[in-house]
N, CA, C and O atoms as a CHARMM CRD file, in Angstrom:
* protein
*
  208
    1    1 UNK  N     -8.90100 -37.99000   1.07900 PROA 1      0.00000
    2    1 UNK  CA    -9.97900 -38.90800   1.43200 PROA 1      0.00000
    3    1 UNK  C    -10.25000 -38.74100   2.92100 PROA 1      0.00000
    4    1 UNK  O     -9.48600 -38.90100   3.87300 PROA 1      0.00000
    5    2 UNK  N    -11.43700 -38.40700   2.88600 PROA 2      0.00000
    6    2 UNK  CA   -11.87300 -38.77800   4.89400 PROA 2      0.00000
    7    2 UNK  C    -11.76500 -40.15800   5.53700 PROA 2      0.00000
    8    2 UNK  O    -11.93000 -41.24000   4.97300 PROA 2      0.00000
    9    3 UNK  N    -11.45000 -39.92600   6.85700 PROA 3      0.00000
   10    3 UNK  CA   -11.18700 -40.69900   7.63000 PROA 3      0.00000
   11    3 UNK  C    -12.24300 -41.86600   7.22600 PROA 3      0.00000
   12    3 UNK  O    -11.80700 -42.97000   6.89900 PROA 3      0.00000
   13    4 UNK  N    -13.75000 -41.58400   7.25600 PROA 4      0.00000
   14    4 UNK  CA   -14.99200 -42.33600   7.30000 PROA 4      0.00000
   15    4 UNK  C    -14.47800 -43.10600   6.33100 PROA 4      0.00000
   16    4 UNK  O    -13.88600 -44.16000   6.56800 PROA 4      0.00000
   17    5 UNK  N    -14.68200 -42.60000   5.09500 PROA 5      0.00000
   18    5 UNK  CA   -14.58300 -42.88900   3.83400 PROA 5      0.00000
   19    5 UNK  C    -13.04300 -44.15900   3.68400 PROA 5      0.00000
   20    5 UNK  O    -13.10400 -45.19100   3.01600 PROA 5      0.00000
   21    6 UNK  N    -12.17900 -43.84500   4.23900 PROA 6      0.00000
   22    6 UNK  CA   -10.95700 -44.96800   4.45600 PROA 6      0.00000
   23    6 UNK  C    -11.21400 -45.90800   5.00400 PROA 6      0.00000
   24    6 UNK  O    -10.71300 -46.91400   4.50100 PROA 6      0.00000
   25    7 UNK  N    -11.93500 -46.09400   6.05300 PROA 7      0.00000
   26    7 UNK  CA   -12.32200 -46.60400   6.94700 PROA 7      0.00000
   27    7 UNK  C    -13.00500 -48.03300   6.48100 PROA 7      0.00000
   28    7 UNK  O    -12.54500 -49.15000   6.71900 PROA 7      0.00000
   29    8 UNK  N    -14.24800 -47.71700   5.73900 PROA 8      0.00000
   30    8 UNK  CA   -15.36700 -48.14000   4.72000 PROA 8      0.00000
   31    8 UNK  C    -14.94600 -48.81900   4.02100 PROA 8      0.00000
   32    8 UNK  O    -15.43000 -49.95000   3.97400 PROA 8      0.00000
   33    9 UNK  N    -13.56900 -48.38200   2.92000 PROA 9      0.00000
   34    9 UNK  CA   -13.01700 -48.69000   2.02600 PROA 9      0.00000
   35    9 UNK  C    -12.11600 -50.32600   2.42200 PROA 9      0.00000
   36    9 UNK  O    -12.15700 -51.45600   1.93600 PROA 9      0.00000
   37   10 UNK  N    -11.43100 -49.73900   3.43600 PROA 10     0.00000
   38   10 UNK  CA   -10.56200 -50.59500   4.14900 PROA 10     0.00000
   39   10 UNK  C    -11.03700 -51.94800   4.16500 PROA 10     0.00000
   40   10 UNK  O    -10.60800 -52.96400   3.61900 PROA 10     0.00000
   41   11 UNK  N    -12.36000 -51.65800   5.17400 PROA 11     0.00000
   42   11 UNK  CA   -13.61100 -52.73200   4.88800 PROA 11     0.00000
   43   11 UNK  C    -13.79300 -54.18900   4.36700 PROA 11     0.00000
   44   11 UNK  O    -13.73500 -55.39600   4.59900 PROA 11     0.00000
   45   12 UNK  N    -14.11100 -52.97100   3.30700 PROA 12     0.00000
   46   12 UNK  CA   -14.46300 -53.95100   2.01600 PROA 12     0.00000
   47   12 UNK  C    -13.35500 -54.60300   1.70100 PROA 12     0.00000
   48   12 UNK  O    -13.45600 -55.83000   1.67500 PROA 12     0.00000
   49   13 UNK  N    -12.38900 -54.16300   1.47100 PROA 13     0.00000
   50   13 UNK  CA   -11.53300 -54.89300   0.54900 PROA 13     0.00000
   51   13 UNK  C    -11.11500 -56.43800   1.72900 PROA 13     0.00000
   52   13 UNK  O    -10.95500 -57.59900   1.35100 PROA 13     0.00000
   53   14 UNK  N    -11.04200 -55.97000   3.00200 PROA 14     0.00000
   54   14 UNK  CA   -10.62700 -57.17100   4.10000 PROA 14     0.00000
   55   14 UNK  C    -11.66700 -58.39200   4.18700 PROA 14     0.00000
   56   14 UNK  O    -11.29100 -59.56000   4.28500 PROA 14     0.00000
   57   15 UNK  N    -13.38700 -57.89200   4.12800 PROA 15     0.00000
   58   15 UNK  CA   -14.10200 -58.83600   4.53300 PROA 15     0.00000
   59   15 UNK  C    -14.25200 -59.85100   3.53700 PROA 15     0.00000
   60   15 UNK  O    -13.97900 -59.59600   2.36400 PROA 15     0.00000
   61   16 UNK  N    -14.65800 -60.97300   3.89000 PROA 16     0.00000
   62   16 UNK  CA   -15.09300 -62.25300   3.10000 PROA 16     0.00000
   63   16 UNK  C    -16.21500 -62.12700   2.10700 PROA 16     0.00000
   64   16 UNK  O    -17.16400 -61.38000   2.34700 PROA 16     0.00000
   65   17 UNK  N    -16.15800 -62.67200   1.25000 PROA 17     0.00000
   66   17 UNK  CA   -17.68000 -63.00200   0.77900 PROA 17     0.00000
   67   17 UNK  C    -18.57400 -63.09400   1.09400 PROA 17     0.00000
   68   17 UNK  O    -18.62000 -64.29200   1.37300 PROA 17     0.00000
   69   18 UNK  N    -20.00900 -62.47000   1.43000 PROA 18     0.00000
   70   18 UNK  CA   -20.69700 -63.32300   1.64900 PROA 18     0.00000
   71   18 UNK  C    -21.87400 -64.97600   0.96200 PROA 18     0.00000
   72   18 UNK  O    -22.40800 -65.37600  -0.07200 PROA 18     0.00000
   73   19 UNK  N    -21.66900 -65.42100   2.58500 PROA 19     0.00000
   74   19 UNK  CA   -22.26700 -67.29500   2.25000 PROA 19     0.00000
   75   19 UNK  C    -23.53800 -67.17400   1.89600 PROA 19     0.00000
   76   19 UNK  O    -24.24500 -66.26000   2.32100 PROA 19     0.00000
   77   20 UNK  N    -23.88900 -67.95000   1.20500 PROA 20     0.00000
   78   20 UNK  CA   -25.06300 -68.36900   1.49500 PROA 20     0.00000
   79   20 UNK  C    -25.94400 -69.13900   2.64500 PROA 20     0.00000
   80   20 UNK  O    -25.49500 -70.09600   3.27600 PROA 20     0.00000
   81   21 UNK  N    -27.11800 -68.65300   2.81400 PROA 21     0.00000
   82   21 UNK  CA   -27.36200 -69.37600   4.17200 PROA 21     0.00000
   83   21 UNK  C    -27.10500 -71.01900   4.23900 PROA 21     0.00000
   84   21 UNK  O    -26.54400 -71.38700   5.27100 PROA 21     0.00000
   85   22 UNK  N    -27.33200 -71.71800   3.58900 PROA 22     0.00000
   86   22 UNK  CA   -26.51200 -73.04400   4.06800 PROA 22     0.00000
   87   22 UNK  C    -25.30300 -73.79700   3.65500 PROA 22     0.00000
   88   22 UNK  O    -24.94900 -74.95900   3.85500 PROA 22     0.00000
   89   23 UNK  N    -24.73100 -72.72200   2.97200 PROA 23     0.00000
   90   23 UNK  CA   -23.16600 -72.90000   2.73300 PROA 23     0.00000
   91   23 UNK  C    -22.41700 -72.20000   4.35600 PROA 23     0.00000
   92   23 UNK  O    -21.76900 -72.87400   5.15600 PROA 23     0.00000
   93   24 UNK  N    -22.62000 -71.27400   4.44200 PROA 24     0.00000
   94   24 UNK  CA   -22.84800 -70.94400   6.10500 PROA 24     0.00000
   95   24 UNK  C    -23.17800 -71.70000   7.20900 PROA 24     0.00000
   96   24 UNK  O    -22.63600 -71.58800   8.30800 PROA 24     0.00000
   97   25 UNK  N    -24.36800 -72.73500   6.82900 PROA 25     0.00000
   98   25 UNK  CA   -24.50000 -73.35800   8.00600 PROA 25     0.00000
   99   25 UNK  C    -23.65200 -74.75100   8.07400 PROA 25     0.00000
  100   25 UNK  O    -23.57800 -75.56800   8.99200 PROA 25     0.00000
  101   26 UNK  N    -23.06400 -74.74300   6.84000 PROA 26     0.00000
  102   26 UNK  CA   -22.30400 -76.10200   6.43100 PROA 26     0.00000
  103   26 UNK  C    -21.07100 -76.12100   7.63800 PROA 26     0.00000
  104   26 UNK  O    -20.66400 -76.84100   8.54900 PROA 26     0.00000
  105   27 UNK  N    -20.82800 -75.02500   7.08600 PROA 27     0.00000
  106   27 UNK  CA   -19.20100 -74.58600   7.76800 PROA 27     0.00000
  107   27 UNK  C    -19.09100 -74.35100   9.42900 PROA 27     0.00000
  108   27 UNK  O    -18.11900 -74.58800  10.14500 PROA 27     0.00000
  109   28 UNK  N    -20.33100 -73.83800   9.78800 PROA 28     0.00000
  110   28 UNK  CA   -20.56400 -73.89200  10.82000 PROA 28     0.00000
  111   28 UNK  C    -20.51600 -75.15000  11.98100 PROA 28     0.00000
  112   28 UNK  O    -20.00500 -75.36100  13.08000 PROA 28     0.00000
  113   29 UNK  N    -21.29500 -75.76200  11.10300 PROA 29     0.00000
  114   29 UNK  CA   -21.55600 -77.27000  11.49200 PROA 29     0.00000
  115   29 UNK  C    -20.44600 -78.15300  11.73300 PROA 29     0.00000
  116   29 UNK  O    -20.36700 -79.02300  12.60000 PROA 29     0.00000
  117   30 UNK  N    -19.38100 -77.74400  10.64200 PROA 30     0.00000
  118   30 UNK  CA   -17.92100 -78.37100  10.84900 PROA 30     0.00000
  119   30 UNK  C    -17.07400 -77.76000  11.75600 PROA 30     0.00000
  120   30 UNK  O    -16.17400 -78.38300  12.32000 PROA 30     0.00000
  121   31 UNK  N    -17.27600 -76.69400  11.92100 PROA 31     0.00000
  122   31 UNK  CA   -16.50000 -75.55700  13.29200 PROA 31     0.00000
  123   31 UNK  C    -16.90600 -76.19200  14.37000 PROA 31     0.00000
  124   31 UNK  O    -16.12300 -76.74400  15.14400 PROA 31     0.00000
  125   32 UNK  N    -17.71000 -76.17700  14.46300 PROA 32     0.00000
  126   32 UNK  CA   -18.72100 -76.68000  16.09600 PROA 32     0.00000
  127   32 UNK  C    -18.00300 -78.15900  16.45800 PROA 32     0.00000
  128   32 UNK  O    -17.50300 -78.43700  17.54800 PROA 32     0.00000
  129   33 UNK  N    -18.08400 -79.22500  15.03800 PROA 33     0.00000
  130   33 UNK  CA   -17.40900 -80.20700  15.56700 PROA 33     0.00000
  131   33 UNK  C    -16.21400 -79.98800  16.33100 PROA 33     0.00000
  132   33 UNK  O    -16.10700 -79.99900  17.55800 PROA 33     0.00000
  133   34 UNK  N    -15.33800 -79.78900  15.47600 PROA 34     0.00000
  134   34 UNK  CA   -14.05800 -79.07500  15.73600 PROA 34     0.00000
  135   34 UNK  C    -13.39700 -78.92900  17.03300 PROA 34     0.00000
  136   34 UNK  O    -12.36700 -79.41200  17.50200 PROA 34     0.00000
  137   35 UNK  N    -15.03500 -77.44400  17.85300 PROA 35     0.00000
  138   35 UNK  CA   -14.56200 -77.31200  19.07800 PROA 35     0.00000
  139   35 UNK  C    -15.17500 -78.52600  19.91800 PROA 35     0.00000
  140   35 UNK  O    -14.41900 -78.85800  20.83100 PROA 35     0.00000
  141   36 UNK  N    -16.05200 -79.08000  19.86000 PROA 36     0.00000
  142   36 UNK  CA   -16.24700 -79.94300  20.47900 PROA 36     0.00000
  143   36 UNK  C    -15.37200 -81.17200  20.22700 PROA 36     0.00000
  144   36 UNK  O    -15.88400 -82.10500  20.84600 PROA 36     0.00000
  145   37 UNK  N    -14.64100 -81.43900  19.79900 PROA 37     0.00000
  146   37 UNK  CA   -13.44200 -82.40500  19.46000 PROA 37     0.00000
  147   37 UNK  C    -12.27600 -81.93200  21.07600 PROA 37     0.00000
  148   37 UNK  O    -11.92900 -82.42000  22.15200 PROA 37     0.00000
  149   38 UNK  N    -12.08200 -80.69000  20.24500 PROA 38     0.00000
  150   38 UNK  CA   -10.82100 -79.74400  21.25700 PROA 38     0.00000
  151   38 UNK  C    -11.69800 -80.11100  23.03000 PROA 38     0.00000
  152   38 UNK  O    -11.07700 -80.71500  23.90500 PROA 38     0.00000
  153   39 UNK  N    -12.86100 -79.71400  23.20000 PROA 39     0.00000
  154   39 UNK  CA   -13.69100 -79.72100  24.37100 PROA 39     0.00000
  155   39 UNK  C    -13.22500 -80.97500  25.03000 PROA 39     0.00000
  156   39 UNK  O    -12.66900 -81.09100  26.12200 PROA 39     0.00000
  157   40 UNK  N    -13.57300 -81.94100  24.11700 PROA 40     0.00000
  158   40 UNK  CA   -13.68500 -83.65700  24.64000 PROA 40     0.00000
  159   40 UNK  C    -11.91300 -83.66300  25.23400 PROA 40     0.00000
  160   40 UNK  O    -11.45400 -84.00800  26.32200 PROA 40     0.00000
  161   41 UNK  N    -11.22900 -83.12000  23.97900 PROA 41     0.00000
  162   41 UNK  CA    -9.50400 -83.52400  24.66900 PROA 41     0.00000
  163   41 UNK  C     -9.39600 -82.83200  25.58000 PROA 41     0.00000
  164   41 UNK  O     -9.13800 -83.59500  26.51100 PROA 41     0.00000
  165   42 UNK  N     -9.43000 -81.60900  26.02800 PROA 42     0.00000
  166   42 UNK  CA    -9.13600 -80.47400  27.11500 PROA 42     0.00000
  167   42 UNK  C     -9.65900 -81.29300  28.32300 PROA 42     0.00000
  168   42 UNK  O     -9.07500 -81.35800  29.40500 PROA 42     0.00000
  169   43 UNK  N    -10.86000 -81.93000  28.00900 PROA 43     0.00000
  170   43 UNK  CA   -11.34800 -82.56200  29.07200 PROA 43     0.00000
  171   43 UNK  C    -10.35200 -83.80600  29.89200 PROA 43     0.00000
  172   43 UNK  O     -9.70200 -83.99200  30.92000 PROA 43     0.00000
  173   44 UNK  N    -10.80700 -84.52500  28.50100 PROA 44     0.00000
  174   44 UNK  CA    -9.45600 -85.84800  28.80400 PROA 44     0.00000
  175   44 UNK  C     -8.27100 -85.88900  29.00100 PROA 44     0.00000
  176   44 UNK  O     -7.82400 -86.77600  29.72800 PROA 44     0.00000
  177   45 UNK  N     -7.60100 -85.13800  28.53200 PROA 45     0.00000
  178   45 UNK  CA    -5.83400 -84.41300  29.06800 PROA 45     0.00000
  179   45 UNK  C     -5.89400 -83.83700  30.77500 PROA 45     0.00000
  180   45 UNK  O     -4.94000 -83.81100  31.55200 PROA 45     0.00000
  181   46 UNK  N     -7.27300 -83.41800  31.04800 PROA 46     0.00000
  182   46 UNK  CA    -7.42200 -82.36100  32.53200 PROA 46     0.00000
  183   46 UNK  C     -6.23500 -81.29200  32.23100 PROA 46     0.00000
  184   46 UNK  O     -5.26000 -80.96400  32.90700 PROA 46     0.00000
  185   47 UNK  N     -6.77100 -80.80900  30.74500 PROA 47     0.00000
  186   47 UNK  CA    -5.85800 -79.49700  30.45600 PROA 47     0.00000
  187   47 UNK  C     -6.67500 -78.27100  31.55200 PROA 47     0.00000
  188   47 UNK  O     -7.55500 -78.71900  32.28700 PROA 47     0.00000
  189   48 UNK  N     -6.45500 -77.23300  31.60000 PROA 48     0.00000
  190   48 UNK  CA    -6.61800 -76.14900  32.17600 PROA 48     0.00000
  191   48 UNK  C     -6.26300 -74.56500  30.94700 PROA 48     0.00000
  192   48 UNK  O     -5.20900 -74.33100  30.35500 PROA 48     0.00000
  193   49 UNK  N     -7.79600 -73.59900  30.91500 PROA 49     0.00000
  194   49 UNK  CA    -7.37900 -72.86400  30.18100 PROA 49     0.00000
  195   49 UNK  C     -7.85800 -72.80500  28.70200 PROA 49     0.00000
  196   49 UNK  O     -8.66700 -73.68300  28.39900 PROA 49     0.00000
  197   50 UNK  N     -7.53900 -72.01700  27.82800 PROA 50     0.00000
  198   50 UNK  CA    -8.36000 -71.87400  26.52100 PROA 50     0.00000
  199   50 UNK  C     -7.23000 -72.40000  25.73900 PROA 50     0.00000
  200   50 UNK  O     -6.14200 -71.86100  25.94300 PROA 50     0.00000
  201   51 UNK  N     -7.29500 -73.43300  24.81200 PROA 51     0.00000
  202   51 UNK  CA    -6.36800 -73.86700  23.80400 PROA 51     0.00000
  203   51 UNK  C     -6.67300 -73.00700  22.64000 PROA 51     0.00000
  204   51 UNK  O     -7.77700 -72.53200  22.37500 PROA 51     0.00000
  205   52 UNK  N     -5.70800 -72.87500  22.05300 PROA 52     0.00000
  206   52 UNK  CA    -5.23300 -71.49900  20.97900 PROA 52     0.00000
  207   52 UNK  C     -4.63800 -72.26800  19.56800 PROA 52     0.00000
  208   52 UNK  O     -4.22700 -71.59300  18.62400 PROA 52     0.00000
């Protein structure tokens, strides 16, 4: 098998499904809270730095 061709293969088998556009934007919408949750505490702690 060529490199390309592994490569491609590899791919596929790793990536997700794809969403639908507003099953996508659902999830999105809940991510965003999320970081803006983390934002508000980083703030209020006077953390320093990217929380992980």
């Amino acid at each position: 098998m060529n490199n390309v061709a592994h490569k491609s293969r590899r791919r596929e088998e790793t990536e997700a499904p794809k969403l639908k556009r507003k099953e996508y934007e659902q999830k999105l919408r809940k991510l965003y809270i999320e970081l803006v949750k983390i934002q508000e505490w980083v703030k209020k702690e006077g953390k320093k730095g990217m929380p992980l």
